[in-house]
N, C-alpha and C positions, 0 to 999 in steps of 0.2 A: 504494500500500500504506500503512495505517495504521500511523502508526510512534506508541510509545506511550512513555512515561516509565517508566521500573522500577518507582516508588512508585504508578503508575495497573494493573499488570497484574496479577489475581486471581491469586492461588493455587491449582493445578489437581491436582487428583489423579488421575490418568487410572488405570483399571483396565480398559477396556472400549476395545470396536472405535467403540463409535456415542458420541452424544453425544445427553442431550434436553434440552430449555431450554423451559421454561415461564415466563412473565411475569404472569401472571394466579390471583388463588384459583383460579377454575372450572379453569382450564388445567393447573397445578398438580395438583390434585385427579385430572384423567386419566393425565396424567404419572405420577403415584405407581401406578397400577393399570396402566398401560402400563410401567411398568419391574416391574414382579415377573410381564408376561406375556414378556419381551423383555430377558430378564439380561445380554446382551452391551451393556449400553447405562448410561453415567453420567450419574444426573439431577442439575439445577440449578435451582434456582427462587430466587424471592428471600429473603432474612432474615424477611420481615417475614410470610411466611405459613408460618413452621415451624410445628411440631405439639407436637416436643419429644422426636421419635427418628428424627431426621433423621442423627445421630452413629453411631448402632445399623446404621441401616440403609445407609451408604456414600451416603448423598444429601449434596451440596455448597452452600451456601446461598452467595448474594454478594447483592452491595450496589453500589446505584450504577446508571448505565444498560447494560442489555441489550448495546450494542454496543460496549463495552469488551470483556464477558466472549468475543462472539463471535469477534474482534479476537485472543482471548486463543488460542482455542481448536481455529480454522478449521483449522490444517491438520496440529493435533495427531489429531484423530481422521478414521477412514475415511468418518464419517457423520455426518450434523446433522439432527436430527429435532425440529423448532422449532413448539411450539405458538404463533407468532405471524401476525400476518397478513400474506399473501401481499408485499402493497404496500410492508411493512416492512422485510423482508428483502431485498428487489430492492435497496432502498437500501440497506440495512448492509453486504451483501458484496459489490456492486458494485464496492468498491474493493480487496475483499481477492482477487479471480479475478487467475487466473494463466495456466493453460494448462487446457483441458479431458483431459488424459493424466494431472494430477496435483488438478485441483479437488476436492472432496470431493464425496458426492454431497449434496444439500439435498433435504428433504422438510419441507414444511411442513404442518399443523393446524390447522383450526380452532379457535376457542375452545370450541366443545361437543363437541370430537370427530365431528364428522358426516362431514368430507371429507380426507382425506388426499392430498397432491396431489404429486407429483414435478417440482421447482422445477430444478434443476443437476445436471449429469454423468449423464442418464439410464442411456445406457448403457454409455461405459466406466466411468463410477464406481457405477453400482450400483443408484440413487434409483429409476429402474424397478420393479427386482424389490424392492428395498427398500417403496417406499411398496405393492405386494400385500399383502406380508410385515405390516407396520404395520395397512392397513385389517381386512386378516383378525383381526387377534387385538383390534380395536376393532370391530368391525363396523362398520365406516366404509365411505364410498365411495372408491375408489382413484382420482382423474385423473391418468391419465395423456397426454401432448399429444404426443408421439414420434409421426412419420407411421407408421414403421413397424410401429408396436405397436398404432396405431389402426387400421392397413389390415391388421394379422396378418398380412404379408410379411418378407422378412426385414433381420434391423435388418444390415447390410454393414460396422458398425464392430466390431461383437461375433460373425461368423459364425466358428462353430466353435470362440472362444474359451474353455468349456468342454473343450473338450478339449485346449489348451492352443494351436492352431493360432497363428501370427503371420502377419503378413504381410509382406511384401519390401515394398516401401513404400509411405506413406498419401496420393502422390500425386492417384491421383485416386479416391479415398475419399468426398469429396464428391461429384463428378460418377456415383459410380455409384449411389454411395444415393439421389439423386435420379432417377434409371433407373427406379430397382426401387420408387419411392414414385409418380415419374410413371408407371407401368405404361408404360412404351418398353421394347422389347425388351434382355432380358438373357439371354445363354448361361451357362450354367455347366458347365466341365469337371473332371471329378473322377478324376485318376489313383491315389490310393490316402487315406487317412486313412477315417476312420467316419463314416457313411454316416444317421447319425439326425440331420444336421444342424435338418432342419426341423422345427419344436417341436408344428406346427398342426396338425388332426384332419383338417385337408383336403386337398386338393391342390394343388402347386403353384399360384400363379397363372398364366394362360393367357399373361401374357407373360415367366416366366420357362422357358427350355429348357433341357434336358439334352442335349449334341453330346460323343459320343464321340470328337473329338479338338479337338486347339486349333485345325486346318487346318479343319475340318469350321465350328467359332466363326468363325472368320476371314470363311470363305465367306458366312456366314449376315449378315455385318455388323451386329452388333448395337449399341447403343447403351453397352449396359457391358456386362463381363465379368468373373465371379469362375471363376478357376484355382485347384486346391486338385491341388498334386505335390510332388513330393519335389524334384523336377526340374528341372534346368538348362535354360531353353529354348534350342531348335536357332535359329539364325538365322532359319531361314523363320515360324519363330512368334513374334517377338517384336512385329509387327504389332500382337497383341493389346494388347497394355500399354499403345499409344493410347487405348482407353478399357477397359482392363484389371486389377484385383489380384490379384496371385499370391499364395495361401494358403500355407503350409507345415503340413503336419499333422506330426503326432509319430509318425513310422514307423521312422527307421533307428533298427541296433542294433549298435553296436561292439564285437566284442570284440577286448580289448585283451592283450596278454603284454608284459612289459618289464624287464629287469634293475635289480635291486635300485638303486638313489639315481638312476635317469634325471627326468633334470626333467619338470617340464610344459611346457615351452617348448618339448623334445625331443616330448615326445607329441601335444602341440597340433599343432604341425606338421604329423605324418606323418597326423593327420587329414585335416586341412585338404588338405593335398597327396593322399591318396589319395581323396578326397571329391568333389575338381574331375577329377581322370583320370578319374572313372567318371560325371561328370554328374550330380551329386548337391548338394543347400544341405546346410551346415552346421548350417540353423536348422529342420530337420526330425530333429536326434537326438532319440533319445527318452531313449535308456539307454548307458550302458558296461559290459559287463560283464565279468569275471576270475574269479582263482583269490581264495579268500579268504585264501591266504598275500597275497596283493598287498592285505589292505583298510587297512593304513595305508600304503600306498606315496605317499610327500609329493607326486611329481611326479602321479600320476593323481585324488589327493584334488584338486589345486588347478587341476586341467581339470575337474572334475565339479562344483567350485563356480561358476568363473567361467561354466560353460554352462548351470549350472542345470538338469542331466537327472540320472534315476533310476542308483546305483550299486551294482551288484549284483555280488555277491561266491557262489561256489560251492565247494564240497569237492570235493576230487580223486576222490572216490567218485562223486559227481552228476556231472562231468564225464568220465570215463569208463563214464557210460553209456549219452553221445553215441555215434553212429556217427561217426567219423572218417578221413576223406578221406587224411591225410596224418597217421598217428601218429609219435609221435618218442620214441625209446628217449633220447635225452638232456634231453629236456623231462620225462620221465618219474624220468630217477635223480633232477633237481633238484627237480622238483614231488612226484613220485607219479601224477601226469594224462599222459596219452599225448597231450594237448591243452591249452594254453590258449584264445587269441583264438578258433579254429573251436570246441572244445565247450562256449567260455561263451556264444559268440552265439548257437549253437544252440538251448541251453539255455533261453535265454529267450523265443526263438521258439517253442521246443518245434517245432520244424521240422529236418529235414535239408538244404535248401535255402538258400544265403547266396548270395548277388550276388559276394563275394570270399572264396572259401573261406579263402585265407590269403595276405598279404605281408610279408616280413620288411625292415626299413627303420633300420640304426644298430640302436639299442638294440630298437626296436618292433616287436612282429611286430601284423600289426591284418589281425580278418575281418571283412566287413561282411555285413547281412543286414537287409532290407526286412519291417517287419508289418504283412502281407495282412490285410485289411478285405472278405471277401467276401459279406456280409450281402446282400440285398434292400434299397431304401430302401422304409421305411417307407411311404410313399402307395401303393407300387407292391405293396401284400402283399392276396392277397384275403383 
């Protein structure tokens, strides 16, 4: 990593997700018509080819060499979008790469705008769809070098990321992307999450298959395998995982009840604890949801931040107009609802149907409830 002197590093203004950096008049000159088509983005060119409303217009002018400013700026922003050449950059940020989970993505320019080319972090950081995004509004040509993007199969470090899907872990992440780019057989089993995963006009590839269960994958001995469940595997499936990733899509839906100043540490728990009894990941919640008297409740705000899902709050009027399984005349004198946890989850299912209608646990009462995905996939629609 380039370590710089305080009196060597530019002054940066950041306003914007991207970054452009031009070095050249010609390059410059696209630059300024590529940022008033592409406003999430602060340009930088040098001193010496200002106009004279570079101040006006939030453009940043520096001085000096290129790879200071880059030096300065790598990993302040989401994106670097560098009219330099390709050769240039290889070396500059060569020293500044870290880990591809946190690199920025790099797209580089040509000097007359012809080629737009996606250099770093294609697809968890973005350069991919970014450099489309770029050649379209330059009418430029897009290179893209990703096998997966080239062969239009699927890219297995971003499947279903879009819909927020994770994965249990990136073990062998390598070895299946390469499966599904060597065209070697790969299963995919799919127990619940959305179903538009594959983005292309076509059909699967002929060696990716669809096996209605994991025993069914197992059998079949594939080379990789991508699992996309809510679900706990049973010991007889965990086979797969030898050349395996387990997807989690965003399906379950908690609702929550809990007396007035319960911690989050009390809630987190009886999660986690009722989660693993019913065979469920933790990292498939989608939502929590309650009564709206609960939406500043400290202990459930600070489970909702560290999990990072949707917090939904409801009127004792919306809530009883669930049908409910177990009403309670003492939930009722306190709330006004004849339900908490069962007629928020419902609620948001807009279903009558939960996996755990209701458990009451110390302070927590929690229902749990699965969102069904029952679409057709898309190739399979005539």
């Amino acid at each position: 990593m380039i370590q710089l002197a305080e009196e060597e590093i530019p002054k940066i203004n950041q306003k914007n997700d991207y970054a452009i950096v031009a070095i050249t008049k010609h390059s410059a000159e696209i630059a300024r018509k590529l940022r008033g088509l592409f406003p999430n983005g602060d340009l930088y060119y040098p001193h010496k080819f200002a106009k004279g409303d570079e101040e006006g217009l939030g453009i940043q002018l520096y001085d000096g060499n290129v790879r200071i400013l880059l030096s300065a700026i790598f990993y302040k922003y989401k994106g670097l979008i560098l009219f330099i050449s390709l050769g240039a950059v290889v070396r500059m940020i060569a020293p500044l790469l870290k880990d591809k989970k946190i690199d920025p993505a790099v797209v580089v320019i040509d000097d007359r705008g012809k080629n737009v080319i996606s250099v770093l972090s294609g697809h968890l950081g973005g350069a991919n769809e970014l450099t489309r995004e770029i050649a379209a509004l330059l009418h430029a040509n897009p290179v893209i070098t990703t096998a997966s993007d080239v062969q239009q199969t699927i890219a297995v470090d971003l499947f279903g990321s879009r819909f927020g899907w994770v994965w249990d872990s990136e073990e062998h992440l390598t070895k299946v992307s390469a499966a599904v780019v060597n065209e070697e057989p790969v299963a995919i089993v799919q127990e619940s999450g959305e179903r538009s995963w594959w983005l292309y006009d076509h059909p699967l590839p002929k060696n990716i298959m669809l096996y209605p269960t994991i025993l069914d994958a197992i059998d079949a001995k594939p080379s990789g395998a991508l699992i996309i469940t809510h679900r706990l595997l049973a010991p007889e499936e965990k086979s797969i995982l030898q050349c395996g990733i387990i997807f989690r899509p965003k399906v379950i839906v908690i609702g929550i009840g809990c007396n007035r100043g319960t911690s989050g540490e009390e809630i987190q728990s009886v999660i986690e604890e009722t989660l693993l009894e019913m065979g469920f990941s933790s990292k498939s919640i989608k939502a929590i949801c309650t009564i709206d008297l609960k939406k500043d409740e400290e202990g459930l705000l600070k489970v909702v931040e560290e999990r990072k899902v949707e917090f939904c709050t409801y009127t004792a009027k919306e809530l009883n107009e669930m049908h409910i399984e177990e009403p309670s005349e003492t939930v009722y004198k306190y709330t006004g609802a004849y339900s908490v946890s069962e007629a928020a989850a419902k609620r948001y299912l807009q279903s009558d149907s939960l996996v755990l209608v209701k458990k009451k646990s110390g302070n927590v009462t929690i229902s749990v409830g699965v969102l069904e995905h029952k679409e057709d996939y898309p190739w399979q629609k005539e």
